[in-house]
Structures are given as structure tokens and as C-alpha cells.
C-alpha positions as CSV (number, residue, x, y, z in Angstrom):
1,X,14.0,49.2,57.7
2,X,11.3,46.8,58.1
3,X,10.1,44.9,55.3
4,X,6.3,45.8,54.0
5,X,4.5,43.6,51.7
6,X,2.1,45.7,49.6
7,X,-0.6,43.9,47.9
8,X,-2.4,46.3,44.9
9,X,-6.3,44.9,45.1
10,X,-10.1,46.1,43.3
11,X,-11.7,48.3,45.1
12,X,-15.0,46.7,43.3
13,X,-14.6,43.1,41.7
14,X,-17.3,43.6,39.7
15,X,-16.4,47.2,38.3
16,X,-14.6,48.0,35.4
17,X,-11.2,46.8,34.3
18,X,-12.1,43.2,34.4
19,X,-10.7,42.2,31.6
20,X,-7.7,43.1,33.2
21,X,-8.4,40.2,36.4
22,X,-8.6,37.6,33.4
23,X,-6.4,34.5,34.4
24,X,-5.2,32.4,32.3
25,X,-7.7,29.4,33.8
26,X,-10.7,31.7,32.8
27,X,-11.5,33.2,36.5
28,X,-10.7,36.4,37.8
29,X,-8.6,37.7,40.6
30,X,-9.1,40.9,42.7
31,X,-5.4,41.1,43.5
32,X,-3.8,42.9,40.6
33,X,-0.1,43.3,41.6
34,X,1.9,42.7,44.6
35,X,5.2,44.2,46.0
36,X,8.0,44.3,48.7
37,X,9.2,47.2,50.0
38,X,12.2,47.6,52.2
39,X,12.7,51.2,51.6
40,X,10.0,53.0,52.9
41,X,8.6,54.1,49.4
42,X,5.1,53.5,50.3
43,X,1.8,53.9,47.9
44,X,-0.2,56.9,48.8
45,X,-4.1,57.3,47.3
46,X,-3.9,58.8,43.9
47,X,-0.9,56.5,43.0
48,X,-1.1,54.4,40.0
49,X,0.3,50.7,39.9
50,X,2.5,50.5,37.1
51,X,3.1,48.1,34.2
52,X,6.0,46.9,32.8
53,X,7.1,44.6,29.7
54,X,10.1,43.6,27.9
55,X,9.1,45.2,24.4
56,X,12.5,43.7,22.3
57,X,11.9,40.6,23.9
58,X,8.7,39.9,25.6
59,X,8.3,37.1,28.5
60,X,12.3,37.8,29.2
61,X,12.4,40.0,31.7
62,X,11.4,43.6,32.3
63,X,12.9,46.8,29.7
64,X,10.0,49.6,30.0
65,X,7.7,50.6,32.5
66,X,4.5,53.2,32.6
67,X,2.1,54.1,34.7
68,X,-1.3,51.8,34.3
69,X,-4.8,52.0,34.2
70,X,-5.0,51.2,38.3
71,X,-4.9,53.8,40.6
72,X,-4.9,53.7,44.4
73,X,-8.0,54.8,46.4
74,X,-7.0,54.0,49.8
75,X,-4.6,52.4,51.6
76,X,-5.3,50.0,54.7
77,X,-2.3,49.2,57.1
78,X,-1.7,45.6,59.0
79,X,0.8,45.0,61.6
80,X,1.9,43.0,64.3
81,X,4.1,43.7,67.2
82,X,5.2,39.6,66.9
83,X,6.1,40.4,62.9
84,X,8.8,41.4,61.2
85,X,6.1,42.1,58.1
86,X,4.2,45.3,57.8
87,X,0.8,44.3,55.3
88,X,-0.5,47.2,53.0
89,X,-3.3,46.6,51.1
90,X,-4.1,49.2,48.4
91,X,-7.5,49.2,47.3
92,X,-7.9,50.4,43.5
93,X,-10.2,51.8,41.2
94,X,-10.1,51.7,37.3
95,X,-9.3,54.8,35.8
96,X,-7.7,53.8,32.2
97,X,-5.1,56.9,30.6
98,X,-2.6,56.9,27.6
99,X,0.3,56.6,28.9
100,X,3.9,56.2,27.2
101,X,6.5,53.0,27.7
102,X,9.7,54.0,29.4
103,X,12.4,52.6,29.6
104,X,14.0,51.9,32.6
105,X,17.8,52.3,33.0
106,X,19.8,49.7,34.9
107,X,22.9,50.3,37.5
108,X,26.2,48.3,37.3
109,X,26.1,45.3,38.2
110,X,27.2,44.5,41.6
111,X,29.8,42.0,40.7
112,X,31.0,45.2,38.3
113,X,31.2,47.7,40.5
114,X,35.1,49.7,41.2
């Protein structure tokens, strides 16, 4: 399967969820997540991007996941025939819900496996 690189970005850099685009340097970004995919799982309009966090132990690692305050309003597509690297670009709106942590459950590790 061919590798895409799926870049989450606001639809409208001056809308809301700014806050959200703070950096740590005081500026603000557009892009607001980025993924690989190898899979073929692809974002779709009406997705949301979703968060994660280590709650026990924050800064070390990743333990819960829900979906965000992001969601996908369309979806642009960029290939090349002389690339191994399909580029989405996912451009979102802000559309902030309650939405529970979850946590996310690990497989066995390969060097475990039987």
C-alpha cells in the first residue's frame, strides 16, 4: 500500500479555535495535526481529528484518546506519478463537543508474540 501523508489544517486561520493554534513561541499555526497512513484508512469530511494524552502520566506517551473539537470539511488530494507519497490535506472547521477520554488498549508486543 502506498504511504499517504495526511496533514489536518484550518479551514479559516482567523476563525474560531485559535486558542487551540497557540505555540509555545506565541504565534499560531494553521496545521493542527499530521499523520501517516499506510493502511488505506483515509479521513473522509465529517471526521473529527482526535486527541490523545497520557492522563496517569502526562508528557510520557499516549493512554486515552477522544474525538476533538476539529472536524474535517473537505479533503484535497496530491499525487505524483514520480512519488512514492500520496499528500492529503484536510481542511477543518471548529466545531467544539464533550467528548469522553478513552482509553486505548495495546497489542502484544512484537518481541512477545507466540
Amino acid at each position: 500500500m502506498k504511504e499517504t501523508w495526511v496533514i489536518y489544517k484550518a479551514a479559516d486561520p482567523n476563525g474560531q479555535g485559535w486558542e487551540a493554534r497557540s505555540l509555545s513561541n506565541g504565534g499560531l499555526t494553521q496545521i493542527l495535526a499530521e499523520e501517516h497512513d499506510w493502511a488505506g484508512q483515509l479521513p473522509q469530511a465529517g471526521d473529527r481529528i482526535r486527541d490523545y494524552e497520557n492522563l496517569s502520566d502526562p508528557g510520557n506517551g499516549v493512554s486515552h484518546g477522544k474525538d476533538g473539537d476539529w472536524i474535517v470539511a473537505e479533503v484535497q488530494e496530491f499525487s505524483s506519478p514520480a512519488s512514492p507519497i500520496k499528500i492529503l490535506v484536510c481542511l477543518c472547521n471548529y466545531q467544539p463537543i464533550e467528548s469522553p477520554w478513552e482509553e486505548i488498549e495495546r497489542g502484544v508486543p512484537v518481541g512477545q508474540l507466540s
